[in-house]
C-alpha positions in Angstrom: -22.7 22.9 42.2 -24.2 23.8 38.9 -27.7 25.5 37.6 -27.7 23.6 34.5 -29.5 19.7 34.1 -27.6 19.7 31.4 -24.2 17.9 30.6 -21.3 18.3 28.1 -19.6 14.9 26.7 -15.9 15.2 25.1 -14.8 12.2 23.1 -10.9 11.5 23.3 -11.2 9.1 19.9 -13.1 9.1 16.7 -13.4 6.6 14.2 -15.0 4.9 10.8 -18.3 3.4 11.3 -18.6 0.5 8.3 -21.0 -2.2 7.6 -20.9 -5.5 5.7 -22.2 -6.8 2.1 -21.2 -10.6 2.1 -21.8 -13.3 4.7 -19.4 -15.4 6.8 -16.7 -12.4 7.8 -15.3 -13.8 11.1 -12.8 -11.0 11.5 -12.0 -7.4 10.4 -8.8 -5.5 11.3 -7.6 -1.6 10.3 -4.1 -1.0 10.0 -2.5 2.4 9.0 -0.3 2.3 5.9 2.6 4.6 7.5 2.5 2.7 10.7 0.2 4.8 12.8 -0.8 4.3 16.0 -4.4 3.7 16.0 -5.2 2.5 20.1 -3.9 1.3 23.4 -3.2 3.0 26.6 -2.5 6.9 26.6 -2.1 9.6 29.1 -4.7 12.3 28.9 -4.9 16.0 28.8 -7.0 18.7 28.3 -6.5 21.7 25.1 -7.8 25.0 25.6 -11.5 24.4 25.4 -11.3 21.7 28.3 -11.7 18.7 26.1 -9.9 15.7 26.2 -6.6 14.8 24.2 -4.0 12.2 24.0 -0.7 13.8 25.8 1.1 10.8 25.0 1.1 7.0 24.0 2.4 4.9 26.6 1.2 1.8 24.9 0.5 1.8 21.3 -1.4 -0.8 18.8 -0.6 -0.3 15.3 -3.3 -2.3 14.2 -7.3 -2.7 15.6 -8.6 -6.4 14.9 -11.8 -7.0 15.5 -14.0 -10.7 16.4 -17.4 -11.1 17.5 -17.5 -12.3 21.2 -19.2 -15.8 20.2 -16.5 -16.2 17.5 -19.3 -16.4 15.1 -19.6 -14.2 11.7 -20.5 -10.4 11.3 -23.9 -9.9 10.4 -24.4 -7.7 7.3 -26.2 -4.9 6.8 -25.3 -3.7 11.0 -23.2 -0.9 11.5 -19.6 -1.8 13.4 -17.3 0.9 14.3 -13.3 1.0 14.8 -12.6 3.6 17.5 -8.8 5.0 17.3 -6.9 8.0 18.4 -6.9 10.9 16.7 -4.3 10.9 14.2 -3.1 11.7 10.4 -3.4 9.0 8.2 -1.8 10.5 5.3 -1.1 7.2 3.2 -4.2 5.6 3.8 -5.2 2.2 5.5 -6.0 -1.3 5.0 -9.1 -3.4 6.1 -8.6 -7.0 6.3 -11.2 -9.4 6.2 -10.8 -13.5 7.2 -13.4 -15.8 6.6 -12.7 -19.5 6.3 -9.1 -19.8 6.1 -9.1 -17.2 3.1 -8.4 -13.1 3.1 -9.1 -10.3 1.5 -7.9 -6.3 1.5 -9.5 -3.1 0.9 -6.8 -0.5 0.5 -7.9 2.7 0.9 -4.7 5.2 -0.5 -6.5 8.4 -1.8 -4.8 10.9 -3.1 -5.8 13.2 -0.4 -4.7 13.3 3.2 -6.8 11.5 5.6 -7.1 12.1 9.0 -9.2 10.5 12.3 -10.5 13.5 14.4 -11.6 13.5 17.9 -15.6 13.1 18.4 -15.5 12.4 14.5 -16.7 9.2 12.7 -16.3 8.5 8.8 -18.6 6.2 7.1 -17.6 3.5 4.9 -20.1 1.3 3.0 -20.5 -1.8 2.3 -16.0 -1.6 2.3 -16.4 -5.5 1.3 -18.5 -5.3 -1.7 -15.5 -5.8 -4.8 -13.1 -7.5 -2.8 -10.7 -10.4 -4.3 -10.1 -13.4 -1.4 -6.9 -15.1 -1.1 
């Protein structure tokens, strides 16, 4: 029994939180450029201040792809989100967009070590504004 009302939430993932400039993208994927494992099934522990972490990956998905349920395009200007484990991303990652039968790839390979942090979303803009299709 407690004598608070109040509640305390723990995230296991994080994520990037994006949004779209140009009309038609049917489907968006995130793929780590080192292989990383960015979601699946995992067994879960606690750390030392009782929150939530992945113990281990039993099931691993190196890349996320997301569709809309209708199979229709992404509407721009919305925020999506890709939700993956915590994890270093030190070379970077690649977005892929599709949109009829053509594709295009933001690469994002900073300099700087990247990394998705539990509880922890990083905002990307408009991540399909300069791209080249294919």
């Amino acid at each position: 029994m407690s004598n608070s009302t109040e509640m305390a939430f723990h995230n296991l993932c994080g994520g990037i939180k994006f949004n779209l400039s140009q009309s038609g993208i049917t489907e968006i994927s995130i793929k780590g450029n080192d292989g990383e494992m960015l979601a699946g099934t995992v067994k879960i522990g606690f750390d030392e201040d009782n929150c939530p972490k992945v113990q281990s990956i039993v099931k691993g998905e190196k890349e996320i792809i997301l569709k809309t349920s209708d199979g229709s395009a992404f509407k721009t200007g919305v925020d999506y989100y890709f939700i993956c484990f915590p994890s270093a991303i030190a070379k970077g990652f690649n977005v892929t967009f599709r949109k009829n039968n053509t594709r295009a790839v933001f690469n994002y390979s900073n300099q700087d070590k990247h990394s998705i942090r539990r509880s922890v979303f990083g905002r990307l803009q408009n991540i399909d504004k300069n791209l080249s299709w294919e």
